[in-house]
DRENDO-1510 file (C-alpha; in Angstrom, 1 decimal, always signed):
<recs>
REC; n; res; u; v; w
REC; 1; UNK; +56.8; +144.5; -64.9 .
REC; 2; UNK; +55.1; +143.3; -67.4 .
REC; 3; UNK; +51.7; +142.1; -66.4 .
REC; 4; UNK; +50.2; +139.0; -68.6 .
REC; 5; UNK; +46.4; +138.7; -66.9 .
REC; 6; UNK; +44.4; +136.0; -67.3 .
REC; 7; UNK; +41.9; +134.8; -65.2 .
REC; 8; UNK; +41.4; +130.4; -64.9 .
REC; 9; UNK; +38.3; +129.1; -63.5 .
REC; 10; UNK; +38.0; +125.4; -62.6 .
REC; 11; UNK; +35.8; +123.0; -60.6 .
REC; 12; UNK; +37.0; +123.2; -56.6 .
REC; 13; UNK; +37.5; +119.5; -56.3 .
REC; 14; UNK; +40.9; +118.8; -56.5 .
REC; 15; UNK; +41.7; +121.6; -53.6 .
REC; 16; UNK; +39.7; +119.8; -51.2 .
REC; 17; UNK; +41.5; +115.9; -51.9 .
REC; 18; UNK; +44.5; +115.6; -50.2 .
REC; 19; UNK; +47.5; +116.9; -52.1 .
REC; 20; UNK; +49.2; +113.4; -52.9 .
REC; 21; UNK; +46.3; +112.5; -54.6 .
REC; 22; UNK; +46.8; +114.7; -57.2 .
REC; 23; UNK; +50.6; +114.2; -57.5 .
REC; 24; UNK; +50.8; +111.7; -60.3 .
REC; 25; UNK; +52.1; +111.2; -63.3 .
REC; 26; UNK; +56.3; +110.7; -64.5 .
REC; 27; UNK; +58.7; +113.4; -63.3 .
REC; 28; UNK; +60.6; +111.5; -65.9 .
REC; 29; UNK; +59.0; +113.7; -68.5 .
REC; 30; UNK; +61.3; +116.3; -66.4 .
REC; 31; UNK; +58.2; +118.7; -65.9 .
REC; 32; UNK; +58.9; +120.5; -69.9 .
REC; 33; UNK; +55.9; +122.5; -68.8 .
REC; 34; UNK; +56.5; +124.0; -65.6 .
REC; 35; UNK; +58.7; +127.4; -64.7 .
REC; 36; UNK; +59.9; +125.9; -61.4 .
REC; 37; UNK; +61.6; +122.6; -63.5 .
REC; 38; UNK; +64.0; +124.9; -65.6 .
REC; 39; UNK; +67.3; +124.1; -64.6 .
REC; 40; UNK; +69.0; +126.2; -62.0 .
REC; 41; UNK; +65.5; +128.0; -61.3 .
REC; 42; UNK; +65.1; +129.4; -57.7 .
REC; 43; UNK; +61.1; +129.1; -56.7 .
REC; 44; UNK; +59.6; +130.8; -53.5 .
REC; 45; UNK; +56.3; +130.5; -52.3 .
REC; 46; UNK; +54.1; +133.1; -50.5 .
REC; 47; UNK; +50.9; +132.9; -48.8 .
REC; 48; UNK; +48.4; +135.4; -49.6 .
REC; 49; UNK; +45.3; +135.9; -48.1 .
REC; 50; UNK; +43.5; +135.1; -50.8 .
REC; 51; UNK; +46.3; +131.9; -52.3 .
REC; 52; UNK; +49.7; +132.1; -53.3 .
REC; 53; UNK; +52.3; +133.6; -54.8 .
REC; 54; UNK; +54.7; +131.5; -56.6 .
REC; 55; UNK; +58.0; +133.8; -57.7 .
REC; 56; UNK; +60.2; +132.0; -60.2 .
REC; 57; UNK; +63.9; +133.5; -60.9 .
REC; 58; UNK; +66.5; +132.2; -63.1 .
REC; 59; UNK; +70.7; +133.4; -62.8 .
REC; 60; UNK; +71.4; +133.6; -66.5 .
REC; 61; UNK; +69.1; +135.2; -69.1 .
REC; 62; UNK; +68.5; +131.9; -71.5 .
REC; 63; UNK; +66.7; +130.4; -67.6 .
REC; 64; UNK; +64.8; +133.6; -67.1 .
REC; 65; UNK; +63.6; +133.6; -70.6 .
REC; 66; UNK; +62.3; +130.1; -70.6 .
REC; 67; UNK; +60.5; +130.7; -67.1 .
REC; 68; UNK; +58.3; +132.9; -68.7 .
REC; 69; UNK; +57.8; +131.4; -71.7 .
REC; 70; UNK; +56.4; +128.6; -69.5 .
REC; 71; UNK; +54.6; +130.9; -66.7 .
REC; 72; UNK; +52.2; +132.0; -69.9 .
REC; 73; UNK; +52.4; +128.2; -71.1 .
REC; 74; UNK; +50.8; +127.5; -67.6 .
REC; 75; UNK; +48.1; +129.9; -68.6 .
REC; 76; UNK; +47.4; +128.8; -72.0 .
REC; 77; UNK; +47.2; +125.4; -70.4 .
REC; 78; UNK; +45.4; +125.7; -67.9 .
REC; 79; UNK; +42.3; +127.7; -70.0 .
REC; 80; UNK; +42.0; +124.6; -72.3 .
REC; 81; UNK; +38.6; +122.8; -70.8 .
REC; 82; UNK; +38.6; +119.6; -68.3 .
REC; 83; UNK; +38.6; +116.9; -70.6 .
REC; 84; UNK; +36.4; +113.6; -70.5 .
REC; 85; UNK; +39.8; +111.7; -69.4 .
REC; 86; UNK; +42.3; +113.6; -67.6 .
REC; 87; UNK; +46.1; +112.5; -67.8 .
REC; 88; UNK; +48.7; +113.9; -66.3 .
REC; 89; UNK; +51.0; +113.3; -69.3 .
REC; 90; UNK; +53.6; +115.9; -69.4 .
REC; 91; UNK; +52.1; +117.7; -72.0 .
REC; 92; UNK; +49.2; +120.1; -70.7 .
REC; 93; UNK; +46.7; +117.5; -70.7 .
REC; 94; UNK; +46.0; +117.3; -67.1 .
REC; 95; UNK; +44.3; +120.7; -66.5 .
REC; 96; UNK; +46.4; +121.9; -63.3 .
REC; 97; UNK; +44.6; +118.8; -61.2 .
REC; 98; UNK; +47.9; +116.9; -61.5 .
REC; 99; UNK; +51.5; +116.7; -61.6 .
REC; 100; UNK; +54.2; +118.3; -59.3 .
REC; 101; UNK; +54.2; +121.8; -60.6 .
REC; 102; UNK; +53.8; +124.3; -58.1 .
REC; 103; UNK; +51.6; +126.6; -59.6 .
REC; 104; UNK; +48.6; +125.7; -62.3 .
REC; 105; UNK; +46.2; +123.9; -59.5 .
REC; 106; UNK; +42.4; +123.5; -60.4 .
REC; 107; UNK; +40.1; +125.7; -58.6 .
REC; 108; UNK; +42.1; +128.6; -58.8 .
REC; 109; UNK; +42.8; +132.3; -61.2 .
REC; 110; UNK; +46.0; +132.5; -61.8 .
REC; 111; UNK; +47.7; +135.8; -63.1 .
REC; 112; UNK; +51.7; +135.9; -64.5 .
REC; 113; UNK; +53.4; +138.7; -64.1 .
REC; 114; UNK; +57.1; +139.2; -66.0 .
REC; 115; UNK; +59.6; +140.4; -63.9 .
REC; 116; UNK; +63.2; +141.0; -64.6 .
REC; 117; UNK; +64.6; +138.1; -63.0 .
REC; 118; UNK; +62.2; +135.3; -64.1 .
REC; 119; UNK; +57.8; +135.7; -63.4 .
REC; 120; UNK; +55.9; +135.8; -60.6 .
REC; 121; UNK; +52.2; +133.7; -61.0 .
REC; 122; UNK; +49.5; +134.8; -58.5 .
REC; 123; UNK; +47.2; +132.2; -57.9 .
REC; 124; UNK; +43.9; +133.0; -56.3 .
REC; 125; UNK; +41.6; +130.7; -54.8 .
REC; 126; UNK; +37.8; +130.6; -56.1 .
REC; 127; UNK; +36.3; +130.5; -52.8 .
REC; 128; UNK; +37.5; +131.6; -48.9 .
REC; 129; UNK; +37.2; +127.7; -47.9 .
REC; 130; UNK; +39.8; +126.8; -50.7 .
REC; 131; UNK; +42.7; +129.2; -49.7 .
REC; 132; UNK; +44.4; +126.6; -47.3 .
REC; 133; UNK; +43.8; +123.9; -49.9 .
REC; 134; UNK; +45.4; +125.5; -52.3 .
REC; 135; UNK; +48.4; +127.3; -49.9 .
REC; 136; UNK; +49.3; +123.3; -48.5 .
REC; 137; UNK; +49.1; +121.9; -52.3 .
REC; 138; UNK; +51.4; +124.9; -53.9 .
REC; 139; UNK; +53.9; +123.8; -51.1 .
REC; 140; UNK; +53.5; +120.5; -51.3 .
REC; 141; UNK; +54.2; +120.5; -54.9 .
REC; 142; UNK; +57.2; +122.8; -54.3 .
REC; 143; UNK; +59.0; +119.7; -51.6 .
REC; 144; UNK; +58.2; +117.2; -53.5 .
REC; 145; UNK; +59.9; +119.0; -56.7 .
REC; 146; UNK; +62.8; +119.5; -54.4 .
REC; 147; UNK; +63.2; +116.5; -53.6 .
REC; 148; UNK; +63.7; +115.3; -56.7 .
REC; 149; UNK; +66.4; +117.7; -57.7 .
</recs>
């Protein structure tokens, strides 16, 4: 396991809206961002006491591969500042307060780790009161992505 670290630290307001406010934006754009969206990608979520963990596994090695590349995408992302005009556009502009993708979420640290099969990203909430918030948005996100599948 390769650990990748790096700590995210964002405003708390988007973990206390309800989650299908902040599900917006096309899934046309088919996600080109997030780990869960690679094809044939297997995602399982798991409550932690202090958020989630969102484990991402691929079956062949070009799927694995590419959900790391995008599990330290997510992190790149997601340190770039909240911008005057958020948009969830499909390309990193929306700071983890929208889209579908299980995972980058505002309010949160999130650490990737590699792991043979695909990467695990442990997202932590800021604050106690924000650790259901963020548990019922992760899986939220994860149904509605899905869905669409």
């Amino acid at each position: 396991m390769i650990p990748a670290a790096l700590l995210l630290v964002f405003g708390s307001s988007a973990l206390a809206k309800n989650t299908t406010e902040d599900m917006s934006g096309k899934k046309e754009r088919q996600m080109a961002n997030c780990p869960s969206a690679v094809p044939d990608a297997k995602t399982v979520v798991e409550n932690r006491k202090d958020g989630v963990a969102v484990t991402v596994t691929g079956q062949t090695a070009a799927a694995r591969d590419e959900i790391r590349r995008r599990a330290r995408l997510q992190l790149n992302v997601g340190m770039q500042p909240e911008r005057g005009a958020i948009e969830h556009t499909g390309k990193g502009t929306g700071s983890g307060k929208y889209g579908y993708c299980p995972g980058l979420i505002q309010g949160t640290r999130v650490a990737v780790d590699d792991l043979p099969d695909g990467a695990r990203m442990t997202i932590r909430a800021t604050s106690e009161n924000q650790v259901q918030s963020l548990q019922t948005m992760t899986r939220e996100r994860l149904r509605q992505l899905s869905a669409k599948r």
